[in-house]
N, C-alpha and C positions, 0 to 999 in steps of 0.2 A: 477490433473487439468482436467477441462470437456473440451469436445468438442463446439467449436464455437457456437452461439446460439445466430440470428437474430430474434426470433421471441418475447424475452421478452428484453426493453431500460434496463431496469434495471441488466441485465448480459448479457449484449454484448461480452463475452468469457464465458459464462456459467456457475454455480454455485461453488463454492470452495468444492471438496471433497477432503478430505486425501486420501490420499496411504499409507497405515500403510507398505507394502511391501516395508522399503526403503532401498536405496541402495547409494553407494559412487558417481553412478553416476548420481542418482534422484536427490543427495546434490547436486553435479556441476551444473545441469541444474537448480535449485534454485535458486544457487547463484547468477549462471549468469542471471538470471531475475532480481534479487535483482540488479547486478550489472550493467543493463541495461535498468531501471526502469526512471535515471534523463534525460537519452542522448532522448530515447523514450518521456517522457514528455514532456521537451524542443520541439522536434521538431514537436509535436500535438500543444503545446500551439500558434509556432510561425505561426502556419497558419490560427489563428481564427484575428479577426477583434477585433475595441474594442467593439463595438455591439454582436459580439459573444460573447464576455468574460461573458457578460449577460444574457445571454440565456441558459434558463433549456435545459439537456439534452432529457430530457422527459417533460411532462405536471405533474405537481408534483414535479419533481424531483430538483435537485440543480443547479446552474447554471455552466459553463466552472469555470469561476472564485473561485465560493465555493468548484470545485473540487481539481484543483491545489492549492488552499492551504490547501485543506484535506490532500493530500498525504505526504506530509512533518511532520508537523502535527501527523497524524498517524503512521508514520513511526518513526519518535520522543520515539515516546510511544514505539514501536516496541526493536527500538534500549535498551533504559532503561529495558523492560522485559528480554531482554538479557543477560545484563549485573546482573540484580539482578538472575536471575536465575543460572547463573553461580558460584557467587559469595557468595551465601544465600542458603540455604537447603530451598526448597520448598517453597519460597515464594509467599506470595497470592496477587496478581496483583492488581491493581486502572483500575477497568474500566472507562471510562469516555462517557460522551454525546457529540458525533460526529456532531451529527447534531444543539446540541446547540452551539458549536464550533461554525460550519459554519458561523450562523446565528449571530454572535458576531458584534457589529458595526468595527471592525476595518478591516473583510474580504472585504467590495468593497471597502473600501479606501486603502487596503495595493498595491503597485503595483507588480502584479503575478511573476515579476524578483526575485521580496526578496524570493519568494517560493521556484522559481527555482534554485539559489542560494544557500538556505537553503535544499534542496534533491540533488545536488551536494556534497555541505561539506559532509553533513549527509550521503548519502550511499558511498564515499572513507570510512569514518571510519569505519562502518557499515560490510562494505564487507574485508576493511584490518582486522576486528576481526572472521568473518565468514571462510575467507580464513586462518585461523590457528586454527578453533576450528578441534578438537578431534573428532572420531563416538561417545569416550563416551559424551561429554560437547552436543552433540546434542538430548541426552537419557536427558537430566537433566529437571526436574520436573518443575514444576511453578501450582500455583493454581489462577484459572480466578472465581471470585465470581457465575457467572452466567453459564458459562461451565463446573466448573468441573476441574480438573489433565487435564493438558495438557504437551507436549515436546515442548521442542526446535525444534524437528525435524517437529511437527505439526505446531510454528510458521514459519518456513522456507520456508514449503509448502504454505500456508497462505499469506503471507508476496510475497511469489511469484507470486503468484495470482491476491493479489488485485493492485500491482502497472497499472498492465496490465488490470484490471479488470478496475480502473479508466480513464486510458489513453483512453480505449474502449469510454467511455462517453465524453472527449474532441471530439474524434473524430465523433461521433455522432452529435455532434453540428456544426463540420463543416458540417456534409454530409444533415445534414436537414436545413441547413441554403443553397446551392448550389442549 
């Protein structure tokens, strides 16, 4: 992961590089992003307004609300690449359109609770399968359309990244809404 980085909205913790150098205890501190990704959400979501919940984090960008239910959402995806990858020899992944997602009519009517609900369930399971995977099940292959051969250990990194990469952007919106 990179160094903090105020100067572009768009990666308020900095851009996602891998660390191919990994380690047993790169995994743990993963994890524990992964597993600290819904309690960190919850408590950015609970300090915006319902007027923030509306509010791009940048000019462009998407709003609180189309964030918090990306994260679930994305993470959704995340969980299933897992699983098939474990499970399947080299499976080649469904990327999907994220930002058509967002843009869905049922994102400002869902209320952001279901979200945050739904990245509770979703990272207990999530982290109860990550806390018993193997160094090898983290070596295990997957093929992304548009990336190329990736690891398990590249989604982990990733995956740990962007929880906190979006939480970054809720909190944006309170700090430019203040």
């Amino acid at each position: 992961m990179t160094p903090l980085s105020n100067t572009d909205p768009r990666y308020p913790t900095g851009r996602f590089s891998f660390d191919p150098d990994v380690t047993p205890e790169k995994r743990r501190r993963s994890i524990d992003a992964i597993r600290q990704t819904p309690a960190r959400l919850r408590a950015a979501a609970a300090q915006l307004t319902d007027a923030q919940l509306d509010t791009p984090y940048r000019d462009g960008g998407w709003t609180a609300r189309q964030v918090i239910h990306h994260l679930p959402e994305s993470h959704m995806n995340a969980f299933v690449r897992f699983k098939l990858a474990l499970t399947e020899n080299r499976p080649t992944i469904k990327p999907y359109n994220e930002d058509a997602w967002a843009k869905l009519p049922d994102v400002p009517r869902a209320p952001v609770e279901s979200s945050l609900a739904l990245i509770d369930a979703l990272h207990q399971r999530w982290v109860a399968l990550l806390d018993v995977m193997t160094a090898e099940d983290f070596t295990r292959p997957l093929i992304h359309p548009d990336l190329g051969p990736l690891t398990l250990d590249y989604l982990l990194q990733m995956y740990a990244w962007h929880g906190p990469h979006h939480i970054g952007h809720v909190d944006l919106v309170v700090k430019r809404s203040a």
